[in-house]
Phi, psi and omega in degrees: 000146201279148168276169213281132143345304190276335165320293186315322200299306172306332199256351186295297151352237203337262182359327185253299170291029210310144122017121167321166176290173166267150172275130173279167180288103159291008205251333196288344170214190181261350177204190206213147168250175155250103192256145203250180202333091014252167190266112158211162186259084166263158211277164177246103169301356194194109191266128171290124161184178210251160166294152176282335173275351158270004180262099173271127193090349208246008202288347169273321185301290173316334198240347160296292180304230173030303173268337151295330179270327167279000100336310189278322178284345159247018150096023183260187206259151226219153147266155128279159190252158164232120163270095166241140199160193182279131177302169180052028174259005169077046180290316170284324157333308217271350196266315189291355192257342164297267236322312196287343181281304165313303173255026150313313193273329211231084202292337202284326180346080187275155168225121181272064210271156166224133187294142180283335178277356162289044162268014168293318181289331148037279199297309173308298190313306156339281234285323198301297207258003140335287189271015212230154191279335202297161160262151182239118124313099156276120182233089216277101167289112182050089201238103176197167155235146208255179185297310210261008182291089162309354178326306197302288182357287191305297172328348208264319197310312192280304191312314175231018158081354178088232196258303169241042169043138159332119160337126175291358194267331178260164203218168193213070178240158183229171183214153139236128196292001185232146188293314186246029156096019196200157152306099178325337177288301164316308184310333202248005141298304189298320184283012193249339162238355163335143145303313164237060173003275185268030137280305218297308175245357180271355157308309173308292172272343176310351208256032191232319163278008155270020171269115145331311208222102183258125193240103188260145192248119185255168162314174127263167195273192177279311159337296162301328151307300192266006141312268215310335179286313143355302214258330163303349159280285228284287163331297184285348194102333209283088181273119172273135116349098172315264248278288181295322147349268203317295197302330186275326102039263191276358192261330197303268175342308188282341175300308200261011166070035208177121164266142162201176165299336171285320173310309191305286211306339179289330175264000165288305196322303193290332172294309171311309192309297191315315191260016197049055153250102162308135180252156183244000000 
């Protein structure tokens, strides 16, 4: 039997138009990832992150992000951020351990994170927690663009909502190794073949100043290097010599040609590994 015209018509629709997502249960964690075909929010049982009293050198950084985020989780007026700066210096760290701190105070607090190439999907993601009671931290990790990288387009959606604005309910941090998301050598490429030079890059870069809040991260010094391996001793139980500490430590550092916070933990890990300590 032939099917009815209008039946075919119907089902083409749907098939082009799919049935909004469903909202996952927000109650069920404290965060969530975002995921593309199929488009969904799944819950995280155990968010990888450091306690907040163990992110050393960072404390202006820290109490700034920290007091922007309790403003928002109790429904006052919020930025969004850029965490930007020298790697391994504890930019994503530092956004999961406020959260975690933050929604200690604030149970409704949610943490979101989304990959920059799903930021096309944006609106779909928006609309879900748009209508959801919880507050969202959205949280995009090592966040840049390439020449020809069309994302941003899509980044403009969270930042300035469009027609209808950012969800009053979502917040927005990114973390990045560059202040305007992108490579000087690209900005001075465009503006050296542009027609019109700065239309040519102020799209681009202009879209780094729709962060309220630019949080920057430098190296650290040694003095802080060896804090922070300090206070990862202290936290796990792990007793060193100070005098071999120090030295081993520093021998750590000159191997891998570089101090940061990521440096510190690799060599605590080994050190622990070294002292039969599992860290959990």
């Amino acid at each position: 039997m032939t099917q009815d015209p209008m039946i075919r018509i119907a089902e083409a629709l749907e098939r082009m138009s799919p049935a909004p997502l469903p909202a996952p249960d927000f109650n069920v964690a404290s965060a969530f990832v975002w995921h593309v075909d199929p488009e969904r929010l799944s819950p995280v049982a155990a968010v990888n992150r450091v306690n907040l009293g163990l992110l050393v050198g960072i404390n202006r950084s820290r109490d700034t992000l920290l007091e922007n985020t309790r403003r928002f989780a109790a429904g006052l007026a919020a930025n969004n951020a850029l965490l930007w700066g020298a790697r391994g210096m504890g930019k994503s760290s530092l956004v999961k351990a406020v959260h975690a701190t933050v929604q200690a105070e604030f149970d409704g607090l949610k943490l979101v994170e989304l990959q920059r190439e799903d930021l096309p999907s944006v609106g779909q993601l928006l609309n879900l927690l748009r209508s959801a009671e919880q507050r969202f931290i959205l949280f995009c990790d090592d966040l840049s663009f390439s020449h020809d990288d069309q994302h941003y387009k899509s980044l403009k959606a969270v930042l300035d909502g469009g027609i209808e604005g950012r969800p009053e309910n979502v917040v927005f941090y990114a973390t990045s190794n560059r202040r305007h998301l992108m490579p000087r050598d690209m900005i001075e490429n465009e503006r050296s073949s542009a027609i019109n030079p700065s239309e040519a890059v102020e799209e681009k870069v202009s879209l780094s100043d729709r962060f309220g809040l630019w949080l920057g991260f430098h190296p650290c010094d040694q003095d802080e290097y060896l804090a922070m391996i300090d206070g990862y001793c202290a936290a796990h139980g792990v007793s060193v010599d100070a005098a071999t500490l120090r030295a081993e430590a520093i021998e750590w550092q000159a191997t891998r040609g570089s101090r940061s916070g990521r440096v510190a933990w690799q060599f605590f890990c080994d050190l622990a590994g070294r002292h039969g300590i599992a860290l959990k």
